[in-house]
C-alpha positions in Angstrom: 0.0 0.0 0.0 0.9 3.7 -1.1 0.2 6.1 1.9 2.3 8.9 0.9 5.2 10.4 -0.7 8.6 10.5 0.5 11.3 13.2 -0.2 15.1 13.6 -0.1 14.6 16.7 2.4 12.6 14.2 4.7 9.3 15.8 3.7 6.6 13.6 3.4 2.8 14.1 2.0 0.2 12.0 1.7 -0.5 10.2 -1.4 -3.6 12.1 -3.2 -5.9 9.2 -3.1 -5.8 8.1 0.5 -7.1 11.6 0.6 -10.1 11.3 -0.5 -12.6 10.1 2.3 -14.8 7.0 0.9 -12.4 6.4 -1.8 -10.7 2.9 -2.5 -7.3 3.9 -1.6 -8.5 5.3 1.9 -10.7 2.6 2.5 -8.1 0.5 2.4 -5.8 2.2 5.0 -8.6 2.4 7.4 -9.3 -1.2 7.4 -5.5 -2.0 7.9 -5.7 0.6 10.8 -8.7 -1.3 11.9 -7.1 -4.9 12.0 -4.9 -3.5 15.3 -7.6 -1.2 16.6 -10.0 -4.0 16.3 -8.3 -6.5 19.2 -8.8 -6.3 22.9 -6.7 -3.6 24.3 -3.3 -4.0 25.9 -3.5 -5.0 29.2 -1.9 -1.7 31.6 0.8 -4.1 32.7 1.5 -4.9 28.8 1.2 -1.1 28.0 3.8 -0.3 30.9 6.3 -2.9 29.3 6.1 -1.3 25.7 6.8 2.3 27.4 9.6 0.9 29.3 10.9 -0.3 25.5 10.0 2.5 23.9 12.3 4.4 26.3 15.0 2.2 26.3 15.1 1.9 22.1 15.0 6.1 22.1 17.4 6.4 25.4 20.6 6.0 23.7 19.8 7.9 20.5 18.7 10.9 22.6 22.1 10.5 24.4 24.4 10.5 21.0 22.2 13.8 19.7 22.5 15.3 23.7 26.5 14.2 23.4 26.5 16.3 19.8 24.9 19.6 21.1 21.3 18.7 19.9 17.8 18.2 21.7 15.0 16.1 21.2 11.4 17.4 21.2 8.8 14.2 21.8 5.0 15.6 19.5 2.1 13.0 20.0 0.6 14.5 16.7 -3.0 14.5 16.3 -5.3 11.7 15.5 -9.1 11.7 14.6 -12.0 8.6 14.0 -11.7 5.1 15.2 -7.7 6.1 16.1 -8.2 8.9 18.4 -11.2 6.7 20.0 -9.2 4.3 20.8 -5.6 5.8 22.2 -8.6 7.6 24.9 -10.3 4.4 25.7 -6.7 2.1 26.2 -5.7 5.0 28.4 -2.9 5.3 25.9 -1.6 8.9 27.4 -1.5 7.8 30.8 0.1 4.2 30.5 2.6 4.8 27.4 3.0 8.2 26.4 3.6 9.8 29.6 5.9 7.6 30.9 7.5 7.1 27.8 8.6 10.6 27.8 8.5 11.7 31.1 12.2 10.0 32.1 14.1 12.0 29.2 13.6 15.7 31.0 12.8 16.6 27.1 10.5 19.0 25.6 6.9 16.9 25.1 4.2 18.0 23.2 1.1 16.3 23.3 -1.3 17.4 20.7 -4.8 16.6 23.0 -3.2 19.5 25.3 -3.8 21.7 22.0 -7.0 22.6 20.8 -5.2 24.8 17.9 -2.8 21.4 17.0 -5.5 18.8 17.1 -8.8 20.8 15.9 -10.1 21.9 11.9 -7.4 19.5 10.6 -7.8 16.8 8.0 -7.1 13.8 9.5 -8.6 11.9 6.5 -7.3 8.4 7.6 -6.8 9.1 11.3 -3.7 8.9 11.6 -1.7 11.5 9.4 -2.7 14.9 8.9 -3.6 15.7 4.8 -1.3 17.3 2.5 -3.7 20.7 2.8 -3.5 20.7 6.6 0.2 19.9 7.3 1.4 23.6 6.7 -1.5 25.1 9.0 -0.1 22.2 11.7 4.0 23.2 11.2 2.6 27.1 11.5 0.4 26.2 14.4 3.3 24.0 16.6 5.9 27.2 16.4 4.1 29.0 19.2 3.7 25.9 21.1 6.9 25.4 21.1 8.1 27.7 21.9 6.6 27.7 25.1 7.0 24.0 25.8 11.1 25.4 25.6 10.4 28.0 27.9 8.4 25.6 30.3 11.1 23.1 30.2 14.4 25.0 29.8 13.5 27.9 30.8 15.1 29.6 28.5 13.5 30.9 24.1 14.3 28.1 21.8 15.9 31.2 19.9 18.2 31.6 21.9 19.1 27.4 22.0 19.2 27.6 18.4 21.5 30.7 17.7 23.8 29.9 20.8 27.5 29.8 19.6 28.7 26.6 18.8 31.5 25.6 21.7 34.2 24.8 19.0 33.2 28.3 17.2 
């Protein structure tokens, strides 16, 4: 299956027809999406044990960026339909996403704390946002942000990203 194209730059849109809400292409996604969303939830013991490897597979790759001068930022981006529906009914937040990304001392965003990053987006297969909306998304996240830098490390993620390089 085709869900979207993929640049050199990293860029990626989504593939016209998945789109298009009804069509065959979508269709198609959203019963794949549904053959996981469709089983008995994850126990909370089970969803505790895929944090703990989620943060063990990012811990050391957040480590080599820290050790080079960089910073991780963690976005839940939004969902919508049978997706969204079910990260709130498995408790997703609470038992993998929080802990997940509570132990780094990173900048988090979680777009359900957002009502500007999760709201009059296309969401068309509930799970990525549409080509027309991801602009409107990258122009909404800037101010949030840069807030969630201020929160965190108390200092403008300006200032981060214009600081003098030590070896300068």
């Amino acid at each position: 299956w085709k869900l979207g194209h993929h640049y050199a730059d990293r860029q990626t849109d989504m593939w016209a027809p998945v789109e298009v809400e009804g069509s065959f292409d979508n269709e198609q996604i959203l019963a794949f999406w549904m053959l996981g969303l469709g089983r008995d939830p994850e126990t909370p013991e089970r969803m505790e044990e895929m944090a703990q490897a989620a943060a063990e597979f990012f811990a050391p790759l957040v480590e080599q960026l820290r050790a080079r001068g960089g910073d991780v930022v963690f976005i839940r981006m939004p969902s919508s339909g049978k997706y969204l529906e079910h990260d709130l009914a498995t408790r997703y937040r609470e038992l993998t996403w929080d802990p997940m990304t509570e132990g780094f001392g990173a900048v988090a965003v979680n777009s359900m704390d957002y009502a500007e990053l999760s709201s009059e987006l296309e969401i068309p297969e509930w799970s990525h946002v549409s080509r027309r909306s991801q602009d409107d998304f990258s122009r909404r996240i800037v101010p949030v942000l840069e807030q969630r830098y201020l929160e965190v490390r108390g200092q403008s993620i300006h200032e981060i990203i214009n600081r003098p390089d030590s070896d300068d």
